[in-house]
N, C-alpha and C positions, 0 to 999 in steps of 0.2 A: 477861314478855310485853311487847312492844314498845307504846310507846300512839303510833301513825300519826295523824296528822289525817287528815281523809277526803281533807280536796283533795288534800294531797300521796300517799297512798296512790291516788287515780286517776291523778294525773300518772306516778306510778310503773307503774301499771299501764300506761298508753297508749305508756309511753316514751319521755317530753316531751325533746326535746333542750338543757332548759335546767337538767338536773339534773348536779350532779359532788359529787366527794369532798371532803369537810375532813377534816384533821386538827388535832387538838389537843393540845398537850402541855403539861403542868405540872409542870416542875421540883420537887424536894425543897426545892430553895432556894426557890421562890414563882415563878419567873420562868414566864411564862406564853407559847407562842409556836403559830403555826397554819401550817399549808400547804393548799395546794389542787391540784386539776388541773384548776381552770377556767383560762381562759387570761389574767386579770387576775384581779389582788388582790381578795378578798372578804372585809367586812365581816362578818361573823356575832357576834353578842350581844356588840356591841363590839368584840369582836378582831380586827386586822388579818389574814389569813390571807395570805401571801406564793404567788402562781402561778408557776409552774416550777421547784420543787422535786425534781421528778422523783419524788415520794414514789409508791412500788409498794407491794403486799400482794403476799403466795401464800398462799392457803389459812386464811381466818379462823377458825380452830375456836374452839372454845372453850379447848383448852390452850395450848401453845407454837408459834408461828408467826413467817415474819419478815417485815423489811420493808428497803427500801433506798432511794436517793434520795442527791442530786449534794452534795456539801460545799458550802454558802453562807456567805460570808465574810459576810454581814450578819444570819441568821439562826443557821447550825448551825456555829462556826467548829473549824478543828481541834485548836488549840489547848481549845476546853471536850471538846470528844468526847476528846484526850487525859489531860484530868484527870478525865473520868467525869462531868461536870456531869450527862448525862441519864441516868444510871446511875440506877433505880428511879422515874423518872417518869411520870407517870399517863399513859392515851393514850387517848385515843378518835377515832372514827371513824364520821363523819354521813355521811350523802346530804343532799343540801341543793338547795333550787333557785335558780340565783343570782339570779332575774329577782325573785324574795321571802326572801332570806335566813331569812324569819320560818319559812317552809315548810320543815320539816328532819325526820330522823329519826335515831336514832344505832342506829348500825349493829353497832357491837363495841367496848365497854371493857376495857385492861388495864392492864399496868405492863409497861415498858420494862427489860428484865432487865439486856441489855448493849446501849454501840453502840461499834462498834470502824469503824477507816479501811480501806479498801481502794482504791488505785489510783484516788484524786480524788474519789472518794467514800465514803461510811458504809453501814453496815452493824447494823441493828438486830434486836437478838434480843428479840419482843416476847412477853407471858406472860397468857393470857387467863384468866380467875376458874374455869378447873377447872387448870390449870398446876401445880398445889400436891400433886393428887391422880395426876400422872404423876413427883412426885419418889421416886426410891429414900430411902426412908429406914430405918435400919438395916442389919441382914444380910440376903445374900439369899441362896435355898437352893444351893447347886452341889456336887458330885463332888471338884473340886479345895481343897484347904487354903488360906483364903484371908489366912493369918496369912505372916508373911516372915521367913523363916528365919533364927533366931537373934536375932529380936525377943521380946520380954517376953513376949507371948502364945503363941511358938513352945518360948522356953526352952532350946532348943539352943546350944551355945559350938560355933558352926559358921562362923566368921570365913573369908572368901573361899569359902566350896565352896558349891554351886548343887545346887538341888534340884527336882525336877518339880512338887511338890505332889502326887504323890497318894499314898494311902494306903499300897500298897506300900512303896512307898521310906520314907517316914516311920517305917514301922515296919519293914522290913526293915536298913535301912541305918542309922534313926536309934536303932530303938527306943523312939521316939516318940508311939508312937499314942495315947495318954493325951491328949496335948495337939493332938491333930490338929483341925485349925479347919474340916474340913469334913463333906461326908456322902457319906460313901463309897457307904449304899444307897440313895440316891435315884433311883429310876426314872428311866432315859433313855427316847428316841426308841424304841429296841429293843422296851423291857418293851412295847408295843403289839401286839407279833409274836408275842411270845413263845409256847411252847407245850408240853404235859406231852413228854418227850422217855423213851421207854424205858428209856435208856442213864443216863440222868440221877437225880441224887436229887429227889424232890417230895413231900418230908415240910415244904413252908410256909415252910422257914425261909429262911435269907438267901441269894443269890443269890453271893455272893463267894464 
């Protein structure tokens, strides 16, 4: 839960025009650096925060979101965005009101996944405190074999010849099916349609 001071939770409310964005970022190394989109530099809790940055958000969720903003030779050079410097840096992002810097709220904390160059400017892929629980981790269920034919997990001596991954072929062409890395009965889209059909067997069992 957000803790708003009242003042500035009214000013927010009224729509004071002396409100804008900080950003803040904190390097792995320690190095500590701020942007803003007010249109002069703002002090906030000591920090210098540099104006026209150009720093954008799209879409603050709480997972994975990005953000972008112009290459500054005295702030973001391309040379550290080349060697990764901001690569897992803390980030946050206040509303703040510049005419009281003291008057602020923060708005979204993450970690800075990646920042890559593009065309004069950067490009940041930023990761917000649920980001962790949209990673794939492990197997995930599918139809196709998702081992690579003629790797250790596949076991076939199948040097140059290509295979579709599915079940058929595996065990038709390979005699494989032992080792096949997928799931052949996993309900598609179809199974939702599906229906007992006359012509058909419907003693429960598998569908192949």
């Amino acid at each position: 839960m957000r803790d708003i001071p009242d003042e500035m939770a009214a000013r927010i409310e009224r729509g004071a025009a002396t409100l804008c964005h900080v950003w803040r970022l904190e390097r792995a190394d320690g190095v500590v650096t701020g942007f803003t989109d007010h249109d002069r530099d703002l002090a906030v809790d000591g920090l210098v925060c540099r104006a026209g940055s150009g720093w954008t958000a799209v879409g603050l969720a709480a997972g994975a979101v990005s953000a972008a903003g112009a290459l500054d030779d005295a702030a973001i050079t391309e040379a550290d965005v080349a060697a990764g410097l901001f690569d897992g840096a803390k980030v946050e992002l206040w509303r703040v009101d510049w005419s009281e810097p003291g008057l602020k709220v923060r708005l979204w904390a993450g970690t800075l996944a990646r920042m890559r160059r593009e065309e004069g400017r950067f490009l940041a892929d930023l990761e917000g405190p649920l980001a962790k629980l949209e990673r794939v981790v492990g197997r995930t269920y599918g139809r196709m074999c998702d081992a690579r034919l003629g790797d250790e997990r596949c076991g076939v001596a199948a040097a140059g010849r290509r295979c579709d991954k599915q079940w058929e072929t595996c065990v038709g062409t390979f005699g494989n099916g032992v080792n096949f890395r997928g799931f052949a009965d996993v309900p598609g889209d179809d199974f939702l349609t599906a229906y007992p059909a006359g012509s058909a067997r419907n003693d429960g069992g598998s569908r192949r």
